[in-house]
KOLLUMMAR-330959 format. One record per residue: x negated, y negated, z negated of N, C-alpha, C in turn; residue number from 0; chain. Coordinates in pm, 1 decimal, always signed. Each point is the difference from the previous one (the first is absolute). Example, Ala and Ser with C-alpha at 12.3 -4.5 7.8 and 13.67 -1.06 7.14 Angstrom:
// residues 2
[r [-1319.0 +569.0 -780.0] [+89.0 -119.0 +0.0] [-90.0 -120.0 +0.0] 0 A] [r [+35.0 -105.0 +72.0] [-82.0 -119.0 -6.0] [+77.0 -109.0 -73.0] 1 A] 
This chain:
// residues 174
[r [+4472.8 +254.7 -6903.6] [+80.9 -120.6 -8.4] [-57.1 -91.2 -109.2] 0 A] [r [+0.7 -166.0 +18.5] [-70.9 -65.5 -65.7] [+123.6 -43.4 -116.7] 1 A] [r [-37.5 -17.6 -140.7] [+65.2 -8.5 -103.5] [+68.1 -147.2 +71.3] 2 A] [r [+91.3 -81.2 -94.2] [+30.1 -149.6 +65.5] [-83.9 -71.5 -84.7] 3 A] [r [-79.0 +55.8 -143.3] [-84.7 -87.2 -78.4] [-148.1 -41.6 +89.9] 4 A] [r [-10.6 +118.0 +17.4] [-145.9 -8.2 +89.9] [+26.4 -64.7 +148.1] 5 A] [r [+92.3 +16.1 +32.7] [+25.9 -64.2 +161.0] [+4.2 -161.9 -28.5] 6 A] [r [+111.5 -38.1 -129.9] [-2.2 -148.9 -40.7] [-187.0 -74.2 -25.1] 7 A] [r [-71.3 +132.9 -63.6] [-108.5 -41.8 -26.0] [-118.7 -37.9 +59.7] 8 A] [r [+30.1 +83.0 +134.5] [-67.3 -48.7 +95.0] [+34.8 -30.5 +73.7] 9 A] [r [+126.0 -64.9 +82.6] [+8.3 -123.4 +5.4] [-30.6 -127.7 -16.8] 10 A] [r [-39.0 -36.6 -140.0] [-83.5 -140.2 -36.5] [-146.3 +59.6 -20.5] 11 A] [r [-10.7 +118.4 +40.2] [-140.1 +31.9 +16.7] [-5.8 -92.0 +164.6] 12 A] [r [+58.5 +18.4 +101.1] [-6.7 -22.5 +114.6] [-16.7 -174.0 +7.6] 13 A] [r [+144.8 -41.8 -37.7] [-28.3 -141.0 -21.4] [-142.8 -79.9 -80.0] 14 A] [r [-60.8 +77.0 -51.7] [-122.5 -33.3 -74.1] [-149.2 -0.8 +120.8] 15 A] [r [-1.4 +142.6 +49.3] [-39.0 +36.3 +90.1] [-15.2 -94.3 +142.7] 16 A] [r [+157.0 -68.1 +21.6] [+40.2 -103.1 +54.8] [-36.9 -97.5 -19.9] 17 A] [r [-30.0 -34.6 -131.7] [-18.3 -150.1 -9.0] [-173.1 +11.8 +22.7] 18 A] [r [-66.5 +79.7 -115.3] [-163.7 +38.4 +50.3] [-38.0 -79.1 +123.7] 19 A] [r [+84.5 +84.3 +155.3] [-65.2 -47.5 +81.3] [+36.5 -118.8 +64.2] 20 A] [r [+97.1 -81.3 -35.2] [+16.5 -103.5 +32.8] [-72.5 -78.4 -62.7] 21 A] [r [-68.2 +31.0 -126.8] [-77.6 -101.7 -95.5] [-161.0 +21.1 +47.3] 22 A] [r [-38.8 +107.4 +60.7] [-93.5 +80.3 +64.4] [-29.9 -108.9 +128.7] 23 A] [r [+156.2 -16.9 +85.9] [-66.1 -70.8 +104.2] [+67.6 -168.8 -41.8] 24 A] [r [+48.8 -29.5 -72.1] [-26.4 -169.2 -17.9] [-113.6 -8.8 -25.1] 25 A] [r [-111.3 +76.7 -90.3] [-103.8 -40.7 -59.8] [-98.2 -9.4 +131.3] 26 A] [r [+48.2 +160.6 +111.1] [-71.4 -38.1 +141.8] [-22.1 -76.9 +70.7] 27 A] [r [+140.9 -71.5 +6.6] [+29.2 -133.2 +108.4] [-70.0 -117.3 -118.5] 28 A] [r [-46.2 -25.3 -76.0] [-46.6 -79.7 -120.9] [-162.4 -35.8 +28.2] 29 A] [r [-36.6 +137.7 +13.7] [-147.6 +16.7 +12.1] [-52.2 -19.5 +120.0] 30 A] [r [+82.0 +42.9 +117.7] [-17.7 -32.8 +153.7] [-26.7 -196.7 -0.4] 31 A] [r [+118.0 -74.9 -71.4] [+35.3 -132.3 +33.0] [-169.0 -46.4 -112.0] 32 A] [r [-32.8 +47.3 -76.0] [-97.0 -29.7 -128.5] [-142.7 +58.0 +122.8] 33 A] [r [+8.9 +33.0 +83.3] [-111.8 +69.2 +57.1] [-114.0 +71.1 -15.4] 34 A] [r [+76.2 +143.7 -50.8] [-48.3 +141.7 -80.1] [+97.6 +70.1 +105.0] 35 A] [r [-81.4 +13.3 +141.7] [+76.7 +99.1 +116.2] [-55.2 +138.1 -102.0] 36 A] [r [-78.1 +45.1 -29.8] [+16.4 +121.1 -51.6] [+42.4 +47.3 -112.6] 37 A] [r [+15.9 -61.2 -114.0] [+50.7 -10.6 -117.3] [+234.2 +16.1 +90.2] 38 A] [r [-14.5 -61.0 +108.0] [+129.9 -21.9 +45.6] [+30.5 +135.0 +28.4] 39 A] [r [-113.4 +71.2 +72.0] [+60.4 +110.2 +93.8] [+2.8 +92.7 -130.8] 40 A] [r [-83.1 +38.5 -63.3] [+18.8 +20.2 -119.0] [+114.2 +60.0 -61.2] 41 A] [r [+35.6 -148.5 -51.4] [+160.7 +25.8 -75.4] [+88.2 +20.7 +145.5] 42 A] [r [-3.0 -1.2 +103.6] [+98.0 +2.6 +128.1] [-15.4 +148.7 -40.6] 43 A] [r [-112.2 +69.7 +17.4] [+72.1 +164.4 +6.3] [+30.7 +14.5 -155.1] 44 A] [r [-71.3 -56.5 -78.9] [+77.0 +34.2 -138.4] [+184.9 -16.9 -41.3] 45 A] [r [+26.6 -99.7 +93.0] [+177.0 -4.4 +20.9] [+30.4 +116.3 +54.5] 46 A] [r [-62.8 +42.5 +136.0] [+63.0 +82.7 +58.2] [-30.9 +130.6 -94.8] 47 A] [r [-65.6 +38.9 -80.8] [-3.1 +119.7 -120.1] [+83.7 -20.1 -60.9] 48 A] [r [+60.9 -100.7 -18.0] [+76.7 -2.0 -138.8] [+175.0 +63.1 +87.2] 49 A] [r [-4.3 -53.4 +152.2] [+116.6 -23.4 +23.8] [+10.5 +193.0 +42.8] 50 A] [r [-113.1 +62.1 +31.4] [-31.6 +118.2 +40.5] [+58.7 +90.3 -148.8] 51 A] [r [-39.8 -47.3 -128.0] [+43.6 +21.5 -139.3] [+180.7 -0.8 +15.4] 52 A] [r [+40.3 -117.3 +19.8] [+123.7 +43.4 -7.2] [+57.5 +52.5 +76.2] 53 A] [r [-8.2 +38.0 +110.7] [+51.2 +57.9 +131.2] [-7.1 +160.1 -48.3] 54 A] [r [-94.1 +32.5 -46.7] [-34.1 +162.7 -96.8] [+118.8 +14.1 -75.0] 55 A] [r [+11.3 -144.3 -67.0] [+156.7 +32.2 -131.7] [+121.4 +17.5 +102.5] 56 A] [r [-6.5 -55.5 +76.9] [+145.6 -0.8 +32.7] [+38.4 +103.5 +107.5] 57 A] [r [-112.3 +30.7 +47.6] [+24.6 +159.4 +81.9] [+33.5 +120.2 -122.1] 58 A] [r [-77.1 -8.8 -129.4] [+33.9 +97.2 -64.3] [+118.5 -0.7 -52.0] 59 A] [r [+24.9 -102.5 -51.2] [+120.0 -57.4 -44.0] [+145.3 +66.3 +111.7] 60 A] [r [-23.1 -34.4 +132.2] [+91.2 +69.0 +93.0] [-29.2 +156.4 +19.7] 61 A] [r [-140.4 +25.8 +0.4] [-26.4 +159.3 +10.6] [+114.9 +79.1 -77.9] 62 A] [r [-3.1 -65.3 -120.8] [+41.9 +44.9 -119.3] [+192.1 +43.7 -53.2] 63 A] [r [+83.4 -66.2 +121.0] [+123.5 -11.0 -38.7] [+33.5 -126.1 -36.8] 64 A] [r [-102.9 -68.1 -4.7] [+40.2 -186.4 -61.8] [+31.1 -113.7 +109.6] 65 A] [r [-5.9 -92.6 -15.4] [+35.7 -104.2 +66.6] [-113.8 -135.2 -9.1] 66 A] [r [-93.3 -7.8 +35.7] [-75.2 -138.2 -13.3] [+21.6 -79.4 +88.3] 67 A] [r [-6.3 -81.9 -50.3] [+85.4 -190.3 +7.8] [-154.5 -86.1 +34.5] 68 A] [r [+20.6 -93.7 +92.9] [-152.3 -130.9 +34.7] [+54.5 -61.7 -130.4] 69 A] [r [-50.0 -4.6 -91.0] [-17.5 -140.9 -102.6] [+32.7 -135.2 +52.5] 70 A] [r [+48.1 -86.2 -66.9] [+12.3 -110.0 +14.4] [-103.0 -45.8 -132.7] 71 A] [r [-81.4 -111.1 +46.7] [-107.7 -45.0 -60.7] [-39.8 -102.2 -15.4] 72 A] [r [-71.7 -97.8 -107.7] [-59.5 -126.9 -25.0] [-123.1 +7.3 +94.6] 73 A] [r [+29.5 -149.5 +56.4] [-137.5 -0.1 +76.6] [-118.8 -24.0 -116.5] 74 A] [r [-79.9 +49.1 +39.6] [-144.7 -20.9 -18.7] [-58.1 -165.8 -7.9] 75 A] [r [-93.5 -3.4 -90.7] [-74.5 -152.1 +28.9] [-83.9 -51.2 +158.0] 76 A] [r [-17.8 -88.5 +13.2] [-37.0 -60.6 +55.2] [-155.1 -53.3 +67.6] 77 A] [r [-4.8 -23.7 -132.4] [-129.2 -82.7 -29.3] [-76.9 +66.0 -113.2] 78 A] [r [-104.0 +4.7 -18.6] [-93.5 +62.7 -107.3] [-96.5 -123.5 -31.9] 79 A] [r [-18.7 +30.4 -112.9] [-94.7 -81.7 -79.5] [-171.5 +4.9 +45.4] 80 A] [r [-56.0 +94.4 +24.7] [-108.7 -17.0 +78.1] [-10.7 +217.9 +26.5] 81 A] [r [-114.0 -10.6 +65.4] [-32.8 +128.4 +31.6] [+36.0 +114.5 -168.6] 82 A] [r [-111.0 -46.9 -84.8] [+6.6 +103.2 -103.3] [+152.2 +28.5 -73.5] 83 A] [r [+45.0 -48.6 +29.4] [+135.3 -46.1 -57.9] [+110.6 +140.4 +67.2] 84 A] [r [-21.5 -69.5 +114.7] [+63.5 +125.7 +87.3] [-16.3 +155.9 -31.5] 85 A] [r [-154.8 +29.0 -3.7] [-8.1 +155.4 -92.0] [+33.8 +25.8 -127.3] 86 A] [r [+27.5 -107.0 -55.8] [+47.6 -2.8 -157.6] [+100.3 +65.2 +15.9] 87 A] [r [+115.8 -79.6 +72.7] [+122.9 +26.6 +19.9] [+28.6 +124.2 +61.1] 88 A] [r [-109.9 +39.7 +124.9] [+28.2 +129.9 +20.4] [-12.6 +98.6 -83.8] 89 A] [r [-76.5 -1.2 -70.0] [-31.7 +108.6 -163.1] [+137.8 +4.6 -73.8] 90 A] [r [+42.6 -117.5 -21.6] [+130.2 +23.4 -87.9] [+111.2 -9.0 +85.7] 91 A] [r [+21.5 +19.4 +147.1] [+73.6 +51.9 +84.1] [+50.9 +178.0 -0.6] 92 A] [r [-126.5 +12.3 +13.0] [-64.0 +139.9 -21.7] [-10.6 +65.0 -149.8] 93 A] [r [-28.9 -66.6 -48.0] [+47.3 +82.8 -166.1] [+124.0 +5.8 -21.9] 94 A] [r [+91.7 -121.2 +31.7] [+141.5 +91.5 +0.6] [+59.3 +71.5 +47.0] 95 A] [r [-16.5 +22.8 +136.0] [+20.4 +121.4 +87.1] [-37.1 +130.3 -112.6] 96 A] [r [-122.9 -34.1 +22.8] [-58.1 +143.7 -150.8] [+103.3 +51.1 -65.9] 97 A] [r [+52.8 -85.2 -86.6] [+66.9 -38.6 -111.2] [+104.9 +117.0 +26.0] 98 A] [r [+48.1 -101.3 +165.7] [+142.1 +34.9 +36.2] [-11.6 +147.6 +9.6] 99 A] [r [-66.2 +32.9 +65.9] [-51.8 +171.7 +67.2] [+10.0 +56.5 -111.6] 100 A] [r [-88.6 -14.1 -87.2] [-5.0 +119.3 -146.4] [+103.2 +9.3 -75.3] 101 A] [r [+122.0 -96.9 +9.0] [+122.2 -38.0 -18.7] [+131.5 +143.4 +67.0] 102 A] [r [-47.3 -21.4 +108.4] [+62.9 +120.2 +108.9] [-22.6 +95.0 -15.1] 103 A] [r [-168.6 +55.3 -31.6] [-42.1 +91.7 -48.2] [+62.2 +62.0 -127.5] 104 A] [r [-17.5 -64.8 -116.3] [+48.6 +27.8 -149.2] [+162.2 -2.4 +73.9] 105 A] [r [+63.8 -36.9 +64.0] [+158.6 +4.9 -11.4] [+49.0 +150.6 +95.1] 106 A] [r [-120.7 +34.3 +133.0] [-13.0 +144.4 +53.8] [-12.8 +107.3 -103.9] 107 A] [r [-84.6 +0.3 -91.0] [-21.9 +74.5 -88.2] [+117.8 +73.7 -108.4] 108 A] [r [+65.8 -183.5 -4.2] [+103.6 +46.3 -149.1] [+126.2 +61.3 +113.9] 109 A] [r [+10.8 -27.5 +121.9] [+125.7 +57.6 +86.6] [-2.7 +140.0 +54.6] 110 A] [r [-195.5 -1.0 -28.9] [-4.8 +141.5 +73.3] [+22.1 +14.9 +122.4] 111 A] [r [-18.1 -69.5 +81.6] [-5.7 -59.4 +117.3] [-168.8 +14.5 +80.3] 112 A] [r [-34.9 +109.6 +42.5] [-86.3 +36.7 +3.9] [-65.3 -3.6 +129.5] 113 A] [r [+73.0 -13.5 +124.2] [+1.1 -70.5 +107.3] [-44.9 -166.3 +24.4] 114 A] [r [+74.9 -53.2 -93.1] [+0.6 -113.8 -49.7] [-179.9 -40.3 -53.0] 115 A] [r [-26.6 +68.4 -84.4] [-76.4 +22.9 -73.2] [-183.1 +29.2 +76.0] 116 A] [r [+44.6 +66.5 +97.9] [-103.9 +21.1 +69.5] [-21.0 -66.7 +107.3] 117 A] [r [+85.9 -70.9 +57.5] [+23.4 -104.7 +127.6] [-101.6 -144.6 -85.8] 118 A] [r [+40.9 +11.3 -156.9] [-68.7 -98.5 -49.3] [-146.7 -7.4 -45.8] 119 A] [r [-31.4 +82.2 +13.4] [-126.4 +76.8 -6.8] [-146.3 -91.5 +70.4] 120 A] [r [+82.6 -3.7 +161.4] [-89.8 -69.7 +32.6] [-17.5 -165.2 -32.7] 121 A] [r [+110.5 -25.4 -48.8] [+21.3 -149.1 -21.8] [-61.9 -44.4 -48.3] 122 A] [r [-37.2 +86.7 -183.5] [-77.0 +6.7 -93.3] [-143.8 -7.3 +65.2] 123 A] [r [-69.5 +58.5 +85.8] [-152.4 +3.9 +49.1] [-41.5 -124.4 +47.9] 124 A] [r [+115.1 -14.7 +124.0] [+27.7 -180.0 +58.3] [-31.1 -73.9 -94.5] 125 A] [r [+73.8 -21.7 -75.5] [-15.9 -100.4 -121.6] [-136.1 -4.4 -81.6] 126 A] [r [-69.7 +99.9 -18.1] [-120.6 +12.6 -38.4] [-102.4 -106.1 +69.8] 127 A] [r [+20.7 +45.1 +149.3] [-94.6 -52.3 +116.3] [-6.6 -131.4 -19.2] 128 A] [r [+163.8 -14.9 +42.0] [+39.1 -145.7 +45.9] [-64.8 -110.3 -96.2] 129 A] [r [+40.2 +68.3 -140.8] [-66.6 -125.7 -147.2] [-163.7 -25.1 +0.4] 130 A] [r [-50.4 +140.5 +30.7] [-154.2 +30.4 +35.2] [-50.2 -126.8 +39.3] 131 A] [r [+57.1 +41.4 +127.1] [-66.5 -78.4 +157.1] [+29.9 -189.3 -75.1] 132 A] [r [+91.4 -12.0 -5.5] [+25.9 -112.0 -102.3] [-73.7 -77.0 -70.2] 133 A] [r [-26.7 +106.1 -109.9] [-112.1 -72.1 -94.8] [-88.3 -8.5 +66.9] 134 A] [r [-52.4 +114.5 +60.5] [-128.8 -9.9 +80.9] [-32.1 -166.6 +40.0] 135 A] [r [+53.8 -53.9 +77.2] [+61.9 -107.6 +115.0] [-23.1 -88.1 -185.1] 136 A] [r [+49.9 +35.0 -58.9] [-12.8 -140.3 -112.6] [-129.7 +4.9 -81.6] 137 A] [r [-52.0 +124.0 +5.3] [-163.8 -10.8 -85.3] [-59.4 -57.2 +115.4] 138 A] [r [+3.6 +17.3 +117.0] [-123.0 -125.8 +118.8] [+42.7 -108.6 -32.7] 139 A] [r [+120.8 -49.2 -8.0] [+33.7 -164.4 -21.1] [-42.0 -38.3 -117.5] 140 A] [r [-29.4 +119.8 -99.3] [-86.8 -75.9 -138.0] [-101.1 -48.3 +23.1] 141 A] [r [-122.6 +58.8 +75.9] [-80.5 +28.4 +56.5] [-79.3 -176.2 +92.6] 142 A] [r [+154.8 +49.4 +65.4] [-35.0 -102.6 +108.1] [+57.2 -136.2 -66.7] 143 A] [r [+77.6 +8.6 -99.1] [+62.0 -103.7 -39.4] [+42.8 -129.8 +151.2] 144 A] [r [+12.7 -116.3 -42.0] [+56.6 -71.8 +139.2] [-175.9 -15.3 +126.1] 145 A] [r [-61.3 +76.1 -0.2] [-102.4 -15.2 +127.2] [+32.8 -34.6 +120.9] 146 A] [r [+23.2 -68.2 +56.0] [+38.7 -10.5 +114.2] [-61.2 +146.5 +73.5] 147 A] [r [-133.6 -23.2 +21.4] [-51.1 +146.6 +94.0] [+7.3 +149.2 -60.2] 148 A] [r [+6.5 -37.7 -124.3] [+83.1 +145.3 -60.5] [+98.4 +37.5 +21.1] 149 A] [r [+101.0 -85.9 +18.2] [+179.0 +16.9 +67.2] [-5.7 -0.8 +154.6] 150 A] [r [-101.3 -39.2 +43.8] [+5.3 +1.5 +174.0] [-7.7 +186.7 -26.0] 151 A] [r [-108.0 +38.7 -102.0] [-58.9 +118.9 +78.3] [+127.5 +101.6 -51.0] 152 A] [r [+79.0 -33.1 -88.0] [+81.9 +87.8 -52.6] [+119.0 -6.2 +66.0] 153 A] [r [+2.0 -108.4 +103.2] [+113.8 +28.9 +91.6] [-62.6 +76.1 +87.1] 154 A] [r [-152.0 -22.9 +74.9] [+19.6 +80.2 +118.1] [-12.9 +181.3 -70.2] 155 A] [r [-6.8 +6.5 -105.2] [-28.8 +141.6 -46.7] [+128.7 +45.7 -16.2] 156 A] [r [+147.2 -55.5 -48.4] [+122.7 +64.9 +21.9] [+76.3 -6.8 +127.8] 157 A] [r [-107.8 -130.6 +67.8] [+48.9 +55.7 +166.2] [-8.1 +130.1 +40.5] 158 A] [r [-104.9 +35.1 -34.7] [-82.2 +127.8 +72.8] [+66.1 +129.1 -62.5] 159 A] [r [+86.3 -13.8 -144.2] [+67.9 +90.2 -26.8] [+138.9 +36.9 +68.1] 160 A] [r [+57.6 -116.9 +26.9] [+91.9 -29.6 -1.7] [+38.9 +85.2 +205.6] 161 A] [r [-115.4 -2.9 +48.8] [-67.7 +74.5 +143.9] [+140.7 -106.9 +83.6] 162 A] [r [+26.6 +75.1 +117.0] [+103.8 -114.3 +104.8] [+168.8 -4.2 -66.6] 163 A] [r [+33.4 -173.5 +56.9] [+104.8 +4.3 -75.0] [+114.9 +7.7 +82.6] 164 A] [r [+65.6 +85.7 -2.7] [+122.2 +10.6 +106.3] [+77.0 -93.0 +27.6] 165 A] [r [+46.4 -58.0 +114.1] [+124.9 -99.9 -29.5] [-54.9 -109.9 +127.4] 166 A] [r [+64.3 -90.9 -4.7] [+6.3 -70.4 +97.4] [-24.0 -131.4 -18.7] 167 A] [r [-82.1 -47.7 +85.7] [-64.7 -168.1 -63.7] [+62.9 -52.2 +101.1] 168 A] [r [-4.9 -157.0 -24.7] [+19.6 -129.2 +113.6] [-77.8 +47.4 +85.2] 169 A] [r [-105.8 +29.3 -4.3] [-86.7 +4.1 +126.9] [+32.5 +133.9 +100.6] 170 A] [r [+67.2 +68.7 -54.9] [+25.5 +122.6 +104.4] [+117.1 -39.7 +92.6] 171 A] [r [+37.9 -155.5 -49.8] [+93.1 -9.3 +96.9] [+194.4 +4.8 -26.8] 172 A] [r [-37.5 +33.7 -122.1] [+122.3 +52.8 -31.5] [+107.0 -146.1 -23.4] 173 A] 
């Protein structure tokens, strides 16, 4: 059974989680309209990770004897200031998540909550990656600084990470 401290706690773990990927895919639909189709698809599955992230909390959260709740949430921006800008923001998107996680962690620990504790486990590794891959993505933009053909090539290179993007376009008809 999940304590009500740790259930409250992740909860706005979820809503965080929540907001991630909504900020994940404004920045998508941003980069699509800015014309960076792969830089788009990109962050498109990077939303859908984040939203895959909270869907983990809130099954455990119910696994558990608890009750998780959809967040109600601030939308996300809009508009971005130019490309580099956008990974900025994802870095310190992503460092607070960190933040938040090791937060949950240190509060599993002092509850003894050990279930808890190890469910968070993987969160902690995630978070490693996620900041990684991040910077990574911001030492080429040093690199490339504003190049035009340096940013062409660094979109089609997180296209190619980013592999097919699920979902449904105008053109399929929909």
């Amino acid at each position: 059974m999940i304590s009500k401290n740790i259930e409250k706690a992740l909860q706005q773990q979820i809503a965080l989680e929540a907001y991630s990927s909504a900020y994940y895919l404004s920045m998508a639909s941003w980069m699509d309209v800015e014309g960076f189709e792969g830089t788009a698809a990109f962050l498109y599955k990077q939303s859908d990770e984040e939203r895959m992230h909270m869907l983990k909390i809130l099954h455990f959260i119910n696994d558990n004897d608890g009750h998780a709740v959809v967040p109600q949430m601030d939308a996300p921006p809009v508009t971005f200031e130019n490309y580099h800008n956008c990974f900025q923001r994802i870095l310190e998107q992503e460092q607070s998540v960190t933040a938040s996680i090791h937060s949950l962690v240190n509060m599993s620990l002092t509850e003894k909550d050990h279930a808890a504790n190890n469910f968070l486990q993987w969160y902690v590794f995630e978070q490693i990656e996620e900041e990684k891959q991040v910077k990574t993505i911001l030492n080429k933009l040093k690199i490339i600084g504003n190049d035009g053909p340096g940013l062409y090539l660094l979109d089609n290179e997180l296209g190619k990470l980013a592999g097919p993007v699920i979902g449904v376009s105008a053109a399929d008809g929909a």
